[in-house]
NUPAKE-273781 format. One record per residue (C-alpha): residue number from 0; chain; x, y, z. Coordinates in pm, 1 decimal, always signed. Example, Ala and Ser with C-alpha at 12.3 -4.5 7.8 and 13.67 -1.06 7.14 Angstrom:
2
PT   k c       xx       yy       zz
PT   0 A  +1230.0   -450.0   +780.0
PT   1 A  +1367.0   -106.0   +714.0
// end
This chain:
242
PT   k c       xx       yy       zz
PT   0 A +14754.5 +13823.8 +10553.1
PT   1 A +14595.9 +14043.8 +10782.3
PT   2 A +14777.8 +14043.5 +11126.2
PT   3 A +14511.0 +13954.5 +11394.6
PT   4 A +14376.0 +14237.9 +11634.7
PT   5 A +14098.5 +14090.9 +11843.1
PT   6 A +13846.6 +13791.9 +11833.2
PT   7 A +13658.4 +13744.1 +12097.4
PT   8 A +13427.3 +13420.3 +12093.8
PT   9 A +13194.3 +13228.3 +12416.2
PT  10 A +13273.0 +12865.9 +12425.4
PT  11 A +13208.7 +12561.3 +12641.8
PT  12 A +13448.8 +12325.0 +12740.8
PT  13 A +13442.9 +11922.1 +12824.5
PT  14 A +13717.2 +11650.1 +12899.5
PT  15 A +14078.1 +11702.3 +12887.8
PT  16 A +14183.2 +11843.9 +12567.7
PT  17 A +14543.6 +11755.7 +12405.7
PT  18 A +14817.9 +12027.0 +12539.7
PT  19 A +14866.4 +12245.5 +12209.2
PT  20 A +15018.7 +12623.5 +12146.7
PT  21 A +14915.6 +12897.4 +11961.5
PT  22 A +15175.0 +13075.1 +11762.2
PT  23 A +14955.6 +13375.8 +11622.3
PT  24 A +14809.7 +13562.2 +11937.9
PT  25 A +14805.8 +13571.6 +12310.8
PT  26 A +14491.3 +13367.4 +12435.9
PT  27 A +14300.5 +13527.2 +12730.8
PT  28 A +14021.8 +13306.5 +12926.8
PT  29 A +13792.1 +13435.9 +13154.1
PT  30 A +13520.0 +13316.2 +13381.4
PT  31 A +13097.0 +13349.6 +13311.7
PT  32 A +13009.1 +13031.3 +13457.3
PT  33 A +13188.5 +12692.3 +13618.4
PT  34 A +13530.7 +12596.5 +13642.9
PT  35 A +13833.5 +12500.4 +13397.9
PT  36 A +14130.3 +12348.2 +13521.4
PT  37 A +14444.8 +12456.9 +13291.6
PT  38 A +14779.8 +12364.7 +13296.8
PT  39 A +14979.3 +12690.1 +13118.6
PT  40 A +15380.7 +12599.5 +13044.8
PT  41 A +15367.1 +12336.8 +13314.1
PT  42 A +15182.7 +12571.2 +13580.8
PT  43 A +14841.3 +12460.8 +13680.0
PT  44 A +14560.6 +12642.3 +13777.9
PT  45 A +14181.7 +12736.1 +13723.9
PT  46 A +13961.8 +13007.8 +13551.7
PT  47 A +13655.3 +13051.3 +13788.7
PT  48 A +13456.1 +13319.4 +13954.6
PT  49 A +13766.4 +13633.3 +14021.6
PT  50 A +14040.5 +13458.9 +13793.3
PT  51 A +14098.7 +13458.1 +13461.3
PT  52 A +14424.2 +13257.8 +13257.9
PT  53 A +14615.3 +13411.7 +12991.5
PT  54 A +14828.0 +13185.7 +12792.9
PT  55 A +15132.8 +13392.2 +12613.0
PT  56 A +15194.3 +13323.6 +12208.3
PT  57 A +15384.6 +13001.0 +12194.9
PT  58 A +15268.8 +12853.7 +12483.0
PT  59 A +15209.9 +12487.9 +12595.7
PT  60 A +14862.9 +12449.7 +12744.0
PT  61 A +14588.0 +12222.9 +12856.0
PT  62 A +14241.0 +12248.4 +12990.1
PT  63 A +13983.1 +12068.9 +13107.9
PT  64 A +13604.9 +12121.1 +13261.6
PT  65 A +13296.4 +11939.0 +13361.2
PT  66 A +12943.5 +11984.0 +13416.6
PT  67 A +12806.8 +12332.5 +13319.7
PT  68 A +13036.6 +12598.5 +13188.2
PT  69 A +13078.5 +12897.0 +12974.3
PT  70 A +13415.1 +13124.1 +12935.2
PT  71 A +13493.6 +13415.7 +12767.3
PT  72 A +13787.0 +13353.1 +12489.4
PT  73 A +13981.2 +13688.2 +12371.8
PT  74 A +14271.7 +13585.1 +12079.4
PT  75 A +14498.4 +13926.3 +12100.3
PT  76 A +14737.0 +14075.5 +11854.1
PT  77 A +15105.1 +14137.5 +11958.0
PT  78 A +15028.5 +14482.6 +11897.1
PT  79 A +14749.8 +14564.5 +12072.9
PT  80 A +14872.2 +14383.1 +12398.5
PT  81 A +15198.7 +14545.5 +12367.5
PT  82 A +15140.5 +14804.6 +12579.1
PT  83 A +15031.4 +14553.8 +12875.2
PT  84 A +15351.6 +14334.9 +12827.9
PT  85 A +15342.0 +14332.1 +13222.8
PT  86 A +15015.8 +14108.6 +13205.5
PT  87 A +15207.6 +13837.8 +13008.2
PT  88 A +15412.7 +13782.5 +13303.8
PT  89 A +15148.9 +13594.6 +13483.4
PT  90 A +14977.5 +13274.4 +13366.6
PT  91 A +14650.3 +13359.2 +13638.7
PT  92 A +14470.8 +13716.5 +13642.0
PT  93 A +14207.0 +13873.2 +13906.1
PT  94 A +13909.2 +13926.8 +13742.8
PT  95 A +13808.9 +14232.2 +13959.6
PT  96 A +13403.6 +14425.6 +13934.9
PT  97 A +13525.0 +14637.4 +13642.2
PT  98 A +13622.2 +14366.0 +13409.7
PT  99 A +13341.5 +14153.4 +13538.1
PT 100 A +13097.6 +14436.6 +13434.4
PT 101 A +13303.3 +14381.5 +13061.6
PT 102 A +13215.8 +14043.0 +13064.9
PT 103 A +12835.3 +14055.4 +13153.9
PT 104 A +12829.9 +14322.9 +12857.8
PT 105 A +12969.4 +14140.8 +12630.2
PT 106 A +12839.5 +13775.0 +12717.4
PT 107 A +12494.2 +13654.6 +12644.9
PT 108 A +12445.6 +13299.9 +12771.2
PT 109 A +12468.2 +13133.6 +12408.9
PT 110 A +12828.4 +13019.3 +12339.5
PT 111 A +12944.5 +13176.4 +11956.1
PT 112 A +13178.5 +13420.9 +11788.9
PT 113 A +13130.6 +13815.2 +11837.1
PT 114 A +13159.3 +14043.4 +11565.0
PT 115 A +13551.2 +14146.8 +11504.0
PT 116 A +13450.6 +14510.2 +11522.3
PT 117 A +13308.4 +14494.0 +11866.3
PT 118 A +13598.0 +14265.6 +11976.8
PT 119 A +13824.9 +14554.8 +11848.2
PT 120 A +13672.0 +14830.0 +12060.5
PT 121 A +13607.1 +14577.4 +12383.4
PT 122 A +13936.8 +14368.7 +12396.6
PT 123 A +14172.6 +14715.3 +12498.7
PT 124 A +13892.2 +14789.6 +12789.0
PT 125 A +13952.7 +14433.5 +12875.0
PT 126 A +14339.4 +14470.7 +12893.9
PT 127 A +14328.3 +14809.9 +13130.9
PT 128 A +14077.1 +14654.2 +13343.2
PT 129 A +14314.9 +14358.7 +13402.6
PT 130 A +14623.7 +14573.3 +13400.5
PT 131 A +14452.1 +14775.7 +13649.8
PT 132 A +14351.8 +14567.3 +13899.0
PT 133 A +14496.1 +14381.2 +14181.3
PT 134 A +14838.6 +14181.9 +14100.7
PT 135 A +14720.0 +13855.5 +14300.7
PT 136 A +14346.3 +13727.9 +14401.7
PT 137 A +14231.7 +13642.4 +14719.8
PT 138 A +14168.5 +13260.3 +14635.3
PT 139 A +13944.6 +13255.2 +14954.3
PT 140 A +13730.8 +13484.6 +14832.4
PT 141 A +13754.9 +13292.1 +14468.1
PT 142 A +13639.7 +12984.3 +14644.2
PT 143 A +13317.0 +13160.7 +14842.0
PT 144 A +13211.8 +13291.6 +14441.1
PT 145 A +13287.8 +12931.4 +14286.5
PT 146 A +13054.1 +12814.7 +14546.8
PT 147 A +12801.9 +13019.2 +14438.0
PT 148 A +12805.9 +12986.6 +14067.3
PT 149 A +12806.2 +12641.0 +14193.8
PT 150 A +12547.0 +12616.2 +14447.1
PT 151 A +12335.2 +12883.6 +14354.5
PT 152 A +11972.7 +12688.4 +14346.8
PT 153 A +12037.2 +12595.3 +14726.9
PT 154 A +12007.5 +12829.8 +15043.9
PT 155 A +12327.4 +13009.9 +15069.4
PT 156 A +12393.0 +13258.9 +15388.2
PT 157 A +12699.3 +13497.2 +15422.1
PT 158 A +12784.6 +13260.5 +15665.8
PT 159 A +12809.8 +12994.6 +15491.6
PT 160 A +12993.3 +13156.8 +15205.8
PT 161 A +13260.8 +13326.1 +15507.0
PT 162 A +13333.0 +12975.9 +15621.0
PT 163 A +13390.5 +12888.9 +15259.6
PT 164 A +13645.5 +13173.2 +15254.6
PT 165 A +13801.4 +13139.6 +15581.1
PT 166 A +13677.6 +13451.1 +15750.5
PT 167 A +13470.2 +13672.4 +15971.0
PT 168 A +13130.5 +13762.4 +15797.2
PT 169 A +13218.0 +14128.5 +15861.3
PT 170 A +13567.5 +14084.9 +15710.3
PT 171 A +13420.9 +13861.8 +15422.2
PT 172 A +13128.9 +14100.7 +15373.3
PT 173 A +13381.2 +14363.0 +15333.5
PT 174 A +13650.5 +14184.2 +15178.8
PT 175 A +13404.3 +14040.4 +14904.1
PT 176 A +13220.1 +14333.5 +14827.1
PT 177 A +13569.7 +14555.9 +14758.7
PT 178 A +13686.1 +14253.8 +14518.0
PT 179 A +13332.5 +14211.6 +14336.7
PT 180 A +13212.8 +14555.9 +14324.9
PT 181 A +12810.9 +14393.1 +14520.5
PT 182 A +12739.1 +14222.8 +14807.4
PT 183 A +12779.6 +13832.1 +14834.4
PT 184 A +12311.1 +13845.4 +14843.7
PT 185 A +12367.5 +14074.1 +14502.1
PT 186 A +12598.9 +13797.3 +14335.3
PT 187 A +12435.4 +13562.7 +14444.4
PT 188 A +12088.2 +13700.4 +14281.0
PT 189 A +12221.3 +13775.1 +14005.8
PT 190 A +12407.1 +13425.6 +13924.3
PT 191 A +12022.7 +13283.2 +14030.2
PT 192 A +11897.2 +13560.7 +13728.6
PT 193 A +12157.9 +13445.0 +13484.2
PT 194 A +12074.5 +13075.9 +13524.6
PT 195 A +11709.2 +13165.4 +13517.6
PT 196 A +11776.0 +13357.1 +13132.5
PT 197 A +11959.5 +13042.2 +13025.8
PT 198 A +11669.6 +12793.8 +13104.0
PT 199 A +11418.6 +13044.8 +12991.2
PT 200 A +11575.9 +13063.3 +12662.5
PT 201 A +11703.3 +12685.9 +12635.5
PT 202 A +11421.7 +12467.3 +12760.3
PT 203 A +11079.9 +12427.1 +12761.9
PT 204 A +11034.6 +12462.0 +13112.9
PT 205 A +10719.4 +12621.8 +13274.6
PT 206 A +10871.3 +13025.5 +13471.4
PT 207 A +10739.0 +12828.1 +13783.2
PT 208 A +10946.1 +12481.4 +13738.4
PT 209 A +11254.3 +12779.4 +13590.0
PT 210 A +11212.8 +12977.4 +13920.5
PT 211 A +11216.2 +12666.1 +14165.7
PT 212 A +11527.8 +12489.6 +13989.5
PT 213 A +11730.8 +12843.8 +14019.1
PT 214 A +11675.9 +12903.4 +14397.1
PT 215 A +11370.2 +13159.4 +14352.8
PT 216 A +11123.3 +13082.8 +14626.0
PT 217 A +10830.5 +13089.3 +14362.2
PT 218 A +10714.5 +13227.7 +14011.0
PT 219 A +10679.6 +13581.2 +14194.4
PT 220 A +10999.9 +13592.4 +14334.3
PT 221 A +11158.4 +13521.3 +13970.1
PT 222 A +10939.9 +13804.9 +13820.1
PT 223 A +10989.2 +14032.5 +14087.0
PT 224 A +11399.5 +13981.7 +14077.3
PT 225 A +11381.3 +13995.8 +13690.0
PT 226 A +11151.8 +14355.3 +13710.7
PT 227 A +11397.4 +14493.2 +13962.4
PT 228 A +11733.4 +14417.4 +13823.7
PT 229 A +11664.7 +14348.0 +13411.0
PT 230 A +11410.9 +14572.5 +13388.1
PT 231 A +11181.5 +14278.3 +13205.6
PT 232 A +10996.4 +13946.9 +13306.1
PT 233 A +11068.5 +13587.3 +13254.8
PT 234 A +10765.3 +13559.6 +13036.8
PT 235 A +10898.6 +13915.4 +12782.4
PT 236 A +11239.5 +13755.7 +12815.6
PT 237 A +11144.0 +13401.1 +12722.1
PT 238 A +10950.2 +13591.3 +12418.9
PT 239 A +11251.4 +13794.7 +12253.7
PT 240 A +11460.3 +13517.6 +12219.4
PT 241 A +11195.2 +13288.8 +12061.2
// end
């Protein structure tokens, strides 16, 4: 039997599912949209926006989300995370702007598997970026970015999103932008753009009804953000993946 490298897959999750292990491969899970509430070798914690979970070979684990979600799910071979045996020593990782530009490369917003030979070449990026960053998030600023993905359809100022975190809007600005690689405005428009895709590519909804229930002002302002930062328009978007 072949000895696993690298799958990498895009799943949602629902209610509580029954604590298990798995005895082949490490299991790292990280954020694209919501919240899941794990419990890793009797530790408890949450994948969201800047924190991801890895759950060692062997482990005892449980999850659980609701509403709207979609994670990342690596499986990793003992020998390719061998040389990032540090990482296995925490059950909760930062998810920092490098591996969060990983993750928007390699996740579309239609959960499914991805093809071993990409996982192969992607999962060891994944592991430096994570080695690499930060040993410990800043939960406040993990709370101001789960309100977003959260909230994103409703007006959301800096200010708001600093007294989420705790802060000064000039330290959150600052603090924020360092830990996400953009502005709080720039993840916020871009959480708007990736809820826009989904709905344009999973409903029949009109690009005017799409643009009002992701927090775009009109039809225009969808197009306009789509032009500027995917280079395309809801209408060529909604076409390709017909």
């Amino acid at each position: 039997m072949t000895e696993l490298i690298a799958q990498l897959s895009l799943r949602r999750y629902g209610a509580d599912a029954d604590p298990h292990v798995h005895d082949d491969f490490d299991q790292i899970v990280l954020p694209r949209r919501g919240v899941l509430e794990m419990e890793i070798d009797g530790r408890g914690g949450r994948v969201q926006a800047g924190q991801a979970a890895l759950v060692r070979c062997g482990t005892r684990h449980a999850f659980a989300a609701a509403g709207d979600n979609l994670f990342v799910v690596a499986n990793i071979g003992a020998e390719l995370i061998a040389p990032f045996e540090g990482l296995r020593e925490r059950a909760f990782l930062p998810v920092d702007a490098p591996v969060r530009g990983l993750l928007d490369y390699i996740a579309g917003d239609a959960a499914g598997e991805v093809d071993d030979a990409v996982a192969a070449l992607w999962a060891p990026l994944l592991l430096r970026g994570l080695a690499a960053a930060p040993s410990i998030a800043d939960p406040r600023l993990a709370r101001a970015a789960a309100r977003v993905e959260r909230d994103f359809a409703r007006p959301l100022a800096v200010k708001a999103l600093a007294v989420e975190a705790g802060m000064s809007q000039s330290r959150f600005f600052a603090a924020f932008a360092a830990a996400f690689g953009q502005t709080p405005h720039g993840y916020l428009v871009d959480a708007r753009l990736r809820a826009a895709q989904r709905l344009l590519s999973e409903t029949s909804l009109s690009i005017a009804q799409v643009a009002l229930r992701t927090g775009h002002a009109d039809q225009s302002a969808l197009t306009r953000a789509m032009r500027t930062r995917l280079g395309t328009t809801p209408g060529a978007w909604r076409q390709r993946r017909i």
